[in-house]
C-alpha positions as MATLAB code, in Angstrom:
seq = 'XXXXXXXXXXXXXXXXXXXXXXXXXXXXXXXXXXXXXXXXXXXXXXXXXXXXXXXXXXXXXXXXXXXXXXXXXXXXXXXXXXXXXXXXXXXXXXXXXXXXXXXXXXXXXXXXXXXXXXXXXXXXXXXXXXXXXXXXXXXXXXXXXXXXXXXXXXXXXXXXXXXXXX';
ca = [
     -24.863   74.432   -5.460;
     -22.034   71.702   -3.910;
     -19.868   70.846   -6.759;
     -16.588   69.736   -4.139;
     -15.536   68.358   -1.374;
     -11.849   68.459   -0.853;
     -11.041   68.424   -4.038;
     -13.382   65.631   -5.260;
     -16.125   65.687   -7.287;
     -19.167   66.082   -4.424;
     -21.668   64.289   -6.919;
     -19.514   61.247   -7.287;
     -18.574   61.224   -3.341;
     -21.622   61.429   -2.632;
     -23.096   58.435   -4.877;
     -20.601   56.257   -3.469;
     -21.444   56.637   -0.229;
     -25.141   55.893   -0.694;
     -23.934   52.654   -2.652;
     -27.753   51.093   -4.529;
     -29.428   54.241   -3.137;
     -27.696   55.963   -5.639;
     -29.454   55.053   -8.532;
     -32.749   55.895   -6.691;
     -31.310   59.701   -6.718;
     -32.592   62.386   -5.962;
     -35.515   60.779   -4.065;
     -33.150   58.775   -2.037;
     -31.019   61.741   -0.959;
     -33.844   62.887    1.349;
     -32.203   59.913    3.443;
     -29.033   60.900    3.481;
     -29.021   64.914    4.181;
     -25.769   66.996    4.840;
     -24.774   68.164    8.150;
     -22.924   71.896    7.504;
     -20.627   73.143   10.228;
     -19.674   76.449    9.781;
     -16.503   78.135   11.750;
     -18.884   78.541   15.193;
     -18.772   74.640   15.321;
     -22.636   74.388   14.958;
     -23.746   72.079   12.883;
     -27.115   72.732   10.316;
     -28.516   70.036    8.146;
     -29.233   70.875    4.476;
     -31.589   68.675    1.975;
     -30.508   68.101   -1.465;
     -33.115   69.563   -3.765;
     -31.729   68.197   -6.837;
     -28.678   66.604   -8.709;
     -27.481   67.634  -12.274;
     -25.065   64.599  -13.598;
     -24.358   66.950  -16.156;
     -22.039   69.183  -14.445;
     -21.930   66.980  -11.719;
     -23.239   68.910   -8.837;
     -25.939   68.787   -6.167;
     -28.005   71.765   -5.340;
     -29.092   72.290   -1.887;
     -31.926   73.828    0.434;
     -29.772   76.437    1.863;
     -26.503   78.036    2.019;
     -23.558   75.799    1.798;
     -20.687   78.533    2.785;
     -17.087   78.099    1.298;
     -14.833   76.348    3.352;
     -17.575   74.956    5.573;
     -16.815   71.519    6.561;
     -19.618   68.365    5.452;
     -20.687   65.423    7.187;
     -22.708   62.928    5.512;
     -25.809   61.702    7.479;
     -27.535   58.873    8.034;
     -30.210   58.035   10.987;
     -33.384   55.283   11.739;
     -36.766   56.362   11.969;
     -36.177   55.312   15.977;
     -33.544   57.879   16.317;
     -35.065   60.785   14.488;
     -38.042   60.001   17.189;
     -35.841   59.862   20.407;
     -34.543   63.359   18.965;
     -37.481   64.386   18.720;
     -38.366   63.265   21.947;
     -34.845   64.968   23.862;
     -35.970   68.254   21.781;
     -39.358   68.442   23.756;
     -38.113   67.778   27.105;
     -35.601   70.794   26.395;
     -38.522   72.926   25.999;
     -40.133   71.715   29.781;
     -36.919   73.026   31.517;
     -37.916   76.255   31.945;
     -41.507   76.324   32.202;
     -43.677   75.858   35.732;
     -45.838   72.779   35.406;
     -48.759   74.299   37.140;
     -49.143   76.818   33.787;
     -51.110   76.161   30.747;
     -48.645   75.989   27.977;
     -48.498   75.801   24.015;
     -46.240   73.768   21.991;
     -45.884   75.441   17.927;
     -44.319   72.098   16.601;
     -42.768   72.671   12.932;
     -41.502   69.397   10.900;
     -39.982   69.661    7.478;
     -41.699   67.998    5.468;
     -38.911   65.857    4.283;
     -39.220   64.120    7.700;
     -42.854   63.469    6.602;
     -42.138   61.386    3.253;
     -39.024   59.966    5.336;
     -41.549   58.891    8.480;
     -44.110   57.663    5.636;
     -46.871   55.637    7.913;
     -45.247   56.027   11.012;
     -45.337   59.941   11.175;
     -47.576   59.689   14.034;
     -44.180   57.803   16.113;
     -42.777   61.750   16.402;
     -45.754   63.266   17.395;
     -46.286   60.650   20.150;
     -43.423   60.952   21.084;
     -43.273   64.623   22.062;
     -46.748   64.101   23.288;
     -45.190   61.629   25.526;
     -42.699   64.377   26.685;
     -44.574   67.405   26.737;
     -47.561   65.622   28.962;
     -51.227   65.483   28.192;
     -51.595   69.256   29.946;
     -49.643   71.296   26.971;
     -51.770   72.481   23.489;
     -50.013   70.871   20.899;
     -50.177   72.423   17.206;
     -48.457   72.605   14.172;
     -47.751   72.699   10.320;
     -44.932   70.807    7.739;
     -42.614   73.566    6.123;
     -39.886   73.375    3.989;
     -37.044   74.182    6.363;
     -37.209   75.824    9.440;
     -35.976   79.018   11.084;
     -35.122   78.584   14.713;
     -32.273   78.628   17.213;
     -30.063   76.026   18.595;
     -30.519   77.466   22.251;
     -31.742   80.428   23.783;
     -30.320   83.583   23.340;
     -28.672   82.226   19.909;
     -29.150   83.705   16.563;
     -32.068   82.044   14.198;
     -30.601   79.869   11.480;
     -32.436   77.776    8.926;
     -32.571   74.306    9.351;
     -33.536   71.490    6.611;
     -35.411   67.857    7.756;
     -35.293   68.903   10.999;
     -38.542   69.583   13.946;
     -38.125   72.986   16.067;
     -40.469   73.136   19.010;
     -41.268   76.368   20.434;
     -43.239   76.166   24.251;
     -44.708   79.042   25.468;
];
């Protein structure tokens, strides 16, 4: 549960930055997630699950450590599928083309709503970048537990889509 951000009121920060989205809250917040960077420099994006103008705070899908530092977000459907894109081709460094290979592909389901008609755009897209010879499968979730890189510890991750290749 966020209820500051340096010293202001996080609710009322918040609402002015999303200007008329803010009377579409909470729906609209699924547009405009929080990127969480921790003392390690990464960077994690949490969903807003829910606002309470009561006491004027927003609660969050995952932790929101003290003294963390906040970035609002704000992205097109073209760049969340060029990400997604750039994610895939990450996964192809490493592996020999000549070898089957299976691609687990997990997408919050935030993305999903976001995406709307034009979900298939992301799949294509790491289609596009995995090639025609890789198994594709996958599920929505509601977060998702992965690394940034190999060899780095597992984090969870809101409105975000982790590809693992094997």
């Amino acid at each position: 549960v966020l209820f500051e951000i340096d010293g202001n009121n996080a609710l009322d920060l918040y609402k002015t930055y999303l200007g008329d989205y803010a009377e579409k809250l909470p729906a609209s917040a699924l547009l405009f997630p929080l990127a969480i960077q921790e003392g390690n420099g990464e960077e994690v994006v949490r969903t807003i699950l829910k606002i309470d103008v009561q006491n004027k705070s927003m609660t969050f899908a995952g932790n929101l450590p003290i003294g963390s530092k906040v970035r609002f977000m704000k992205t097109t459907l073209d760049n969340l599928v060029n990400a997604a894109s750039d994610a895939a081709l990450m996964c192809t460094t490493n592996i020999l083309e000549k070898e089957e290979k299976l691609s687990i592909l997990i997408s919050c389901v935030g993305r999903k709503i976001i995406f709307g008609k034009r979900i298939d755009e992301e799949f294509d897209a790491v289609r596009e970048s995995l090639g025609n010879d890789t198994v594709i499968t996958g599920f929505y979730s509601y977060g998702e537990i992965a690394p940034f890189s190999t060899f780095q510890k597992c984090q969870l991750h809101n409105q975000t889509m982790t590809i693992t290749t094997l």
